[in-house]
Every structure is written in C-alpha cells, then in structure tokens.
N, C-alpha and C positions, 0 to 999 in steps of 0.2 A: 551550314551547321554540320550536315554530315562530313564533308570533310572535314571541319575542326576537330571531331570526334574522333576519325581515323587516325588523326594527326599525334590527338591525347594517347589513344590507343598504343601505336606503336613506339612513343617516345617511355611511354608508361613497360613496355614488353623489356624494351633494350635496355631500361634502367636497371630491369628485373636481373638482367643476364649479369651486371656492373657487383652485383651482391656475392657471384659464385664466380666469377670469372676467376681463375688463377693470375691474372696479370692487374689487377686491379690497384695490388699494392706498390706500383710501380707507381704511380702518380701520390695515392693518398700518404703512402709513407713518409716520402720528402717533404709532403703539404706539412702532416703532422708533425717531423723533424723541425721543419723551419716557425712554425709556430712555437714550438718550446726552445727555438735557439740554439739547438745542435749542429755542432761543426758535420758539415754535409760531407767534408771528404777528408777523409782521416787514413791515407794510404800504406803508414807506416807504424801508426800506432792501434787505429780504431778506436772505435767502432764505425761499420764503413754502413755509411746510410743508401747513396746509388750511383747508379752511373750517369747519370743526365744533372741535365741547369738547372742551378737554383733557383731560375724561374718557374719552372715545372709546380717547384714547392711554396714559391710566394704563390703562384696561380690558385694552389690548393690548401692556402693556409685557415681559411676560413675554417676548415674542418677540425684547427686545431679547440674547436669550443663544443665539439659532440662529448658522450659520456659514454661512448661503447662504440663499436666499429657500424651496428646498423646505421646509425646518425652522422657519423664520417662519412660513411659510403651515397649518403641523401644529399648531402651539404653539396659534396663532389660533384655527384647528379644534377642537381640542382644551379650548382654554380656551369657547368657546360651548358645546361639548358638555358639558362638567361641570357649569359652571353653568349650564346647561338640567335637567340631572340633577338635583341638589340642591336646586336652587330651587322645583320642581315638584312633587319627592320633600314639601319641606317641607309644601307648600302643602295637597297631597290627602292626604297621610297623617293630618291634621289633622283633616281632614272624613271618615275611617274610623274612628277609635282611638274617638271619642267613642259609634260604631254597633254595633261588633263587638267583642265578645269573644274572639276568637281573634287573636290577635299574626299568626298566615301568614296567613289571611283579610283582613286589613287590611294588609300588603305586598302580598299577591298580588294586593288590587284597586288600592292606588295606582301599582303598577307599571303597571297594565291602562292606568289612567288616564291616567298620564303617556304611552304610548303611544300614547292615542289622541288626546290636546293635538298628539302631533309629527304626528300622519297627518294630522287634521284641518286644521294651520294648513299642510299644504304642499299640498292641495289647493289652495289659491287664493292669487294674486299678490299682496295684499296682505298676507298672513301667511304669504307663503314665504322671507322674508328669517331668520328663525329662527336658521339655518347661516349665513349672509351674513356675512361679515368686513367691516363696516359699523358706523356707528353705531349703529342700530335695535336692534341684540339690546344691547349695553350698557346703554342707556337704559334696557331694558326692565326687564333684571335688576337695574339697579339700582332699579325701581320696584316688583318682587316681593319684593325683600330688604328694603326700608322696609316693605311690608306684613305680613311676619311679623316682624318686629323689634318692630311698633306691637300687634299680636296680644301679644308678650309684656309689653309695657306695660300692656295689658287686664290682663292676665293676676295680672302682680306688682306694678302699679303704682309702680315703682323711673322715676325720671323719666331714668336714663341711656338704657333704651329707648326714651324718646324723643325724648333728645339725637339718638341714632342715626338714628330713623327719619327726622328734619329733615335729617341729614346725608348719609343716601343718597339722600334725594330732590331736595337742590340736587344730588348726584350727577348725577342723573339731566338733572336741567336743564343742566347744563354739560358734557354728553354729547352730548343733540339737545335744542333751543328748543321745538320743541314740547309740551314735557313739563312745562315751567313750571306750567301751572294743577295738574297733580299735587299740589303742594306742597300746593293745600287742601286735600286729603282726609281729613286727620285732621280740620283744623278744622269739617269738615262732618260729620264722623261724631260727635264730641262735644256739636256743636249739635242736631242731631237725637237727639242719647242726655240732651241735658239734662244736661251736663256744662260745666257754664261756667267753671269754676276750670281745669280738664283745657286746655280751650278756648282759656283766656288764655295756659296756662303752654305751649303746645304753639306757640301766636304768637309768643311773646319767643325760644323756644328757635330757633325755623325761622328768625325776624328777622336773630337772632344767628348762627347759621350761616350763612347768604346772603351777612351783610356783611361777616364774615368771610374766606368764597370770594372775594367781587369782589375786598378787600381783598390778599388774600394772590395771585389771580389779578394782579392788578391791578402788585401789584410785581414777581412773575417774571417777566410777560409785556408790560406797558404799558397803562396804563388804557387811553388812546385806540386803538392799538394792536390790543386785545380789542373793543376797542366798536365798532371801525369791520369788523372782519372778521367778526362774531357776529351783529350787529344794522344797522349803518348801510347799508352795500351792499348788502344784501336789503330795505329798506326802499322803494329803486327798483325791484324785482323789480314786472313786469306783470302783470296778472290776464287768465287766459283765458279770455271770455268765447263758452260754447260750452252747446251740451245733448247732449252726453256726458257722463261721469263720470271717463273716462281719455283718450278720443281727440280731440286736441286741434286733428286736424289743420284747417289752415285757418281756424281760430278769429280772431277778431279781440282784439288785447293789449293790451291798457287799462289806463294808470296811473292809481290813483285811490285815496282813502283807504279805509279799513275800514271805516269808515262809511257812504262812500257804496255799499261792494261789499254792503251787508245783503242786497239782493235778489237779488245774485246766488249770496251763500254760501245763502239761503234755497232757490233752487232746485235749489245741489249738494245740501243737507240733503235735498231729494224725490228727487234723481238715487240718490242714499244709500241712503234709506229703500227705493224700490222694489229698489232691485239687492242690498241688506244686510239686509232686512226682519228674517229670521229674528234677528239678534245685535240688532237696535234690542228685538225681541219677548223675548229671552230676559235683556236688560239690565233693561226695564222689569219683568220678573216677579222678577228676584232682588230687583231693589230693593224691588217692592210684599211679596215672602216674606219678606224680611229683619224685617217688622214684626207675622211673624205666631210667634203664642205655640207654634206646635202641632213647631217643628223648635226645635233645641237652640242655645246659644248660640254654640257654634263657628260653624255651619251659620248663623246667622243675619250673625256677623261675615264670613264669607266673602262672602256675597250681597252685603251691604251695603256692602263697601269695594271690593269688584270695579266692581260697578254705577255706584257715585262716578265711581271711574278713568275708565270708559267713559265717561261722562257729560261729566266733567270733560276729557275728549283728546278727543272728537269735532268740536267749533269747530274748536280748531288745527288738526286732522289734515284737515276740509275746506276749511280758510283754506289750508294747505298744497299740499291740490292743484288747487284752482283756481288756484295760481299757475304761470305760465311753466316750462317745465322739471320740474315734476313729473310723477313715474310709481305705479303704483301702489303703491311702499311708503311714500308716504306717510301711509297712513290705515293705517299697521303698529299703532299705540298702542290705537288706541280698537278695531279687529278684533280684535288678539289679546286684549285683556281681553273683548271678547266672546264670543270663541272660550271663555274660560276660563268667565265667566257661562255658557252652554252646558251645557258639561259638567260643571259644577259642579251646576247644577239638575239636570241627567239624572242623575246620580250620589244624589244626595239623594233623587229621586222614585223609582227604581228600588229602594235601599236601604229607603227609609221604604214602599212598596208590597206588596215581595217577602220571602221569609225569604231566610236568606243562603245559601243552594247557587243561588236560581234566581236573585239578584242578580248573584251570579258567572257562571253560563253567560248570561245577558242583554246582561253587560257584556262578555262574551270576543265574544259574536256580535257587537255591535256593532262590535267594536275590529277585529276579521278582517275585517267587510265594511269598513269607514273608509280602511283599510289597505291594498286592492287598487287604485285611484287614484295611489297613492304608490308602489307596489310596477311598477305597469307604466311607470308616468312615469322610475324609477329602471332600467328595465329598456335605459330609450331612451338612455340616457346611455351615449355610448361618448366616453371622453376618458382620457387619462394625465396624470401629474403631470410626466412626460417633457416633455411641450408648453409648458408653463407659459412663459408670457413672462417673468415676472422668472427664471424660472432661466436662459433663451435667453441673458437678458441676462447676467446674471451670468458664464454662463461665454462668450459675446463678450469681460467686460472681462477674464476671467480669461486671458486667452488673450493679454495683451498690447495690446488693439485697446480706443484711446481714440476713436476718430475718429465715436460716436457717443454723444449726447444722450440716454437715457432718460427722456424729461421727465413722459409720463403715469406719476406713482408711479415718482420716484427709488429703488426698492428699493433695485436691482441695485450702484448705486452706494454709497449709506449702507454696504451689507454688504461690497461690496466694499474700500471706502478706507478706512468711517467719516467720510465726510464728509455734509457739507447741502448738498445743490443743491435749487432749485425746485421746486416740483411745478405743471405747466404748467396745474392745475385750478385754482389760483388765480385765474390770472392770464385765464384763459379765461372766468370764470365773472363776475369782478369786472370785466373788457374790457366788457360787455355794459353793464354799468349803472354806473360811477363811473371809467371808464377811466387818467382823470388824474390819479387820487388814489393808485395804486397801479404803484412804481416797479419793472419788470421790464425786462429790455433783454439785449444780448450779453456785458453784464459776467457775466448769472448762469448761465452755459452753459459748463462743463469746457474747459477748456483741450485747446484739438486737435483739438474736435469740430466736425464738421461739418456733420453730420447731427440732425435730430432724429427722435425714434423715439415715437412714438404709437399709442394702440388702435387696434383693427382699426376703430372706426368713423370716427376721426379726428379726434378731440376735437382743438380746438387748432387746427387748420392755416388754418383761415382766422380768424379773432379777433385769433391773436397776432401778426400780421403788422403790425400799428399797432404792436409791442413792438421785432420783431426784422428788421421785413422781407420781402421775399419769401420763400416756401416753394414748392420745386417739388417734386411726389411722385417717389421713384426705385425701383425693385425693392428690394425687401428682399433679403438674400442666403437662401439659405435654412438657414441657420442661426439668424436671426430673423425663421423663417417667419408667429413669430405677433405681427408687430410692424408699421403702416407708415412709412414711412422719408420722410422730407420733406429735399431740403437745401437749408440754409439759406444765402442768395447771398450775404449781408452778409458772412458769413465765409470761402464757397469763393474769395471774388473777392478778399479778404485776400493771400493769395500772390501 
C-alpha cells in the first residue's frame, strides 16, 4: 500500500508540472487539431498546426471533448497514464504467469514491476518524458502494443496479428521519425529464429501498410505538403559538433551529410556508452540470454525483441541528438527499451535464483529504494493547475479580450472559438532552415490582436520577425502572468 501511494503521489506531482510546462502544447494541440479535422500541415498556405505525426494527434484526440484547456490537459494525462498502465501490465505479467503458480504472486510482482519501469525512467532526463504530453510516450506505446500484438502471432500464428503488429509500428513511425527502423524488428527476430516464410509474409504485410499510410496521409493532408514538414526542413537541420553528450553550448554547427557525420555519430555512440554503459550492458545480455536454452520461451521472446528495439533506435536516437536543438529526450526510444531490458533481466534472475517469498521481498526492497529519487524530486514540485498558461489564456479570451495572439500552442483559442490559428513552432523552427518556403505573415494572427503571447523562454520573438516584423517585449498583465507578451508594430501602427 505504501508503495501504491508513492506511485499515486508522484504520477499526481508530474501531471501537475504537464498544466505549466511550455511544451505541453506540442502534443495536445495536434490532439485537438485532429479532433476538429484540421489539415495538420499546411506549408504554403496555413495555418501550420506542427511539426510531428499525425499520430501524435490521433494518440491525443480524446482531448478534443474537454471545454477549456484544464480538461484537455487531464484527458492527455490521463490518456499516457492508462496506457502506461496496461501496456506495462501486459508486458511483465507475461514474464510472471509462465514462473509462478499463484495468480496474486504474479499480479503482485507485475505491479512491483511496473512500479519500478515508472521510478526508474524518471530518475533520469532522458526517460523522464513518460508523463510528457509530447510525442515520445505515443510512439513509444505505440511500439509496446506491436510488441505484444507480434507475441500473439508467436503465439496463434493467425497472420491478422501481424497485420496489426505492421500497423502499429508505422503507427509509431508517423508519430516521431525516429522510430522508423522499429519496423524491422519482427523481420529480425524471424531471421535469427530461421523463420523465412514468417519473414517474407511479415515484409509484404509492413510494405503494405506503410503505403498504404503515405497513401491515405498523402490524400488528407498533401503529399508534398507531409514530405516537406516531416522530412525535407529537417534535412537542413545542423550537426553539433561538440564532446558532450547534451551540452551543446558554444559547439560549432555544421551541415553536412550522414555520411560524412560517421565520425562524429561514432564519438556520440562512446559519449553514450560511457554515460549509458549500464542499458548498452543489460541490452547486450538480454540479447546474448534470449539464445540460451535454460529460461523459457516467453522470457527468451521478451529479451530478444526488447534488445532488437534498443538496437534498432540507438543510431536515430544519437543522429537525433547530435543535431542542433536537441535535448535530452531524444535518446527517449533506445533508454527506455533499455530501461525495460534492465528490469526485465533483473526480474528473470531474481525469479530463476530465489523461491517465490524471497523474489518478492527482493523485488519490493528494490522498488522502495528506486522509488525515493522520484519521491523527493516530486516532493520539490510546488505548482497548481491554477497557473497553467493555456487556462490564463483561455479565460483572457473568455473574458471578451481579443487584443492578444497566443501563438506558442493556440490551445486557448481552438477551445475557445473552434477555430485554427498558427502555431508559432512552426514557423520558428522552419524560419531557421528553409525560411522561404514556408508562408506565415499578419494574415495568420486574429483579428484585433496585437500582441503576441509567447513561453516564458520566448520561442519565437526573434526568428519571426522576417514573418511579421518587429517585436517589442511589453509587461504581461498579470493575469498572463505565465506568458511573455511581444507587440507586434506592424499591426499597433495599423490604426
């Protein structure tokens, strides 16, 4: 019970942070976009909703039934919580049933488990996006649901499981890019099982799904359209060429192909190794376990396709952050499937070691110390959902008062009128590297506004100004205490 409570505790702290976070509207905005039907990528005309997959926004369409942005930001919440829950639940309850004989003995350790997947990956900044109302946890779940989806194709060999698994894994792809190489994971796990019929048919089917998506993306949203906001404008994205692993500062940024960066993705891979050792060491032993006769086939299937994933995401995920503007949840994919290899081996060696009373007080000690990390970090967290900038804003417009722009993440607005304005991340992000190829200006800013309203760090105010003009910072009122307020002269000079 105490531990269930800690558990409450700090998923209750981190949801808290989900209310204020400035980045928040990167996931719920495209949720809410794709709930109302908006063209998500509109590069030449606008309004430009983000730079991520449309899955992101099916992941977070549920939100699109809130009546104000607290209720969005819950649903959001809410929806990574569950499916953290279930997805998790799936996974280790799978790797107990096969050990134990007693039905509560195997809830009562997958519970333990999944407890200690959330403590563990919020200890550290690349695996603390979890809760993040972001792309990352989408992606992710959508690459643990094709996992147990392909487990029941093992299982019954009925090939709609692994229609499925093909379909949640471009899922995943059309969520975050770097998730792409996921897709081989079956076709490598069948290879190495000497399964070459499985092999072929599991090709045609993924084939067939992919082109499918572009196909069916392709006509909602504009082939070129999709191709230029997904792939082409990150393509000029700079490489940071530096020897840290996150801190980039003063680094010198260099364009140049992926071929020529080898040597420099070679030394983030040692940057990696030495700071990640431990998840490089527990990937390599599930993979080398997965081949050993002496654990059971569940327990060998676990290993084996976890170790893939990790495998398979570590390239992208350090292509990812040796580029410009990345932070550390980029290397989110290939951590938390390390995170999961981890505890998955400890689970197995503790279980195959111990009889079951002393596997349970091993696993509980573990889970309570894991747990105090998370529990003091959560303790530091003092913020209300009171503060939340999209509700500031919301009730700003509720209130009558047009006269400003919330450009970082139109919540306030979409909930407000139901309409599409901008989302000034676009246009900020793509300002940087293909400027002239993407049409934003005064036409796409509310009528009446004059101001523009931005994160507290101030995304936007210098970039856009090749869009809209000058920007001068002015006091926030304090009723959008947690907002900075820019006005923009092109339009106060209008009168």
């Amino acid at each position: 019970m105490p531990l269930f409570l800690a558990l409450c505790f700090v998923c209750y702290k981190q949801f808290l942070i989900n209310y204020i976070d400035e980045w928040t509207g990167r996931g719920l905005y495209p949720g809410l976009a794709f709930f109302h039907g908006f063209d998500l990528y509109s590069p030449g005309t606008g309004p430009h909703v983000t730079l991520y997959g449309w899955a992101t926004g099916m992941f977070y369409s549920l939100c699109g039934f809130a009546n104000n942005p607290i209720q969005a930001i819950s649903i959001a919440n809410n929806t990574n919580l569950l499916s953290l829950i279930v997805i998790l639940f799936g996974i280790f309850w799978n790797l107990f049933k096969y050990h134990l004989e007693s039905r509560f003995f195997s809830i009562f350790l997958t519970i333990l488990t999944l407890c200690l997947v959330v403590f563990i990956s919020l200890t550290d900044l690349t695996t603390f996006c979890i809760f993040k109302i972001h792309a990352d946890w989408p992606a992710m779940s959508f690459i643990l649901v094709s996992l147990i989806l392909f487990r029941f194709y093992i299982l019954n060999k009925k090939n709609v499981f692994l229609l499925l698994t093909s379909i949640f894994l471009v899922l995943s792809a059309w969520a975050k890019l770097p998730t792409l190489p996921v897709l081989l994971f079956p076709l490598i796990y069948f290879l190495i099982d000497k399964s070459f019929k499985s092999a072929f048919q599991y090709f045609l089917l993924c084939l067939a799904s992919l082109l499918s998506s572009i196909i069916i993306v392709g006509l909602s949203y504009g082939f070129y359209d999709t191709y230029f906001i997904l792939f082409d404008h990150i393509s000029d994205n700079k490489w940071s060429d530096r020897n840290s692993l996150f801190d980039g500062k003063g680094a010198p940024l260099i364009r140049m192909s992926y071929f020529d960066a080898t040597p420099l993705l070679l030394r983030f891979l040692s940057m990696y190794i030495n700071e990640y050792w431990y998840l490089c060491l527990s990937s390599c032993l599930c993979l080398v376990t997965s081949f050993s006769k002496l654990i059971n086939s569940q327990n060998r299937f676990i290993f084996r396709t976890l170790s893939i994933i990790y495998f398979l995401t570590l390239p992208a995920c350090l292509a990812a952050v040796a580029h410009f503007g990345s932070v550390e949840n980029s290397l989110f994919f290939a951590n938390f499937s390390g995170v999961l290899c981890l505890v998955s081996l400890t689970l197995v060696a503790v279980v195959q070691i111990f009889n079951l009373q002393q596997s349970a007080y091993i696993l509980l000690f573990i889970t309570y110390f894991s747990c105090l990390p998370s529990l003091r970090q959560a303790r530091s967290i003092n913020t209300s959902s009171l503060i939340s900038p999209h509700q500031q804003a919301f009730d700003y417009l509720e209130s009558g008062k047009k006269d400003v722009y919330f450009g970082w993440y139109p919540v306030s607005h979409l909930l407000h009128s139901s309409k599409n304005y901008s989302c000034i991340e676009v246009p900020t992000w793509v300002g940087m590297t293909k400027p002239k190829l993407l049409k934003f200006g005064l036409n796409h800013i509310p009528n009446n506004a004059k101001f523009l309203a931005t994160s507290p760090t101030g995304y936007g105010s210098t970039i856009l100004k090749q869009y809209i003009g000058d920007l001068v910072e002015v006091p926030a009122p304090d009723e959008l205490s947690s907002w900075r307020l820019y006005e923009i002269k092109a339009l106060s000079t209008v009168d």
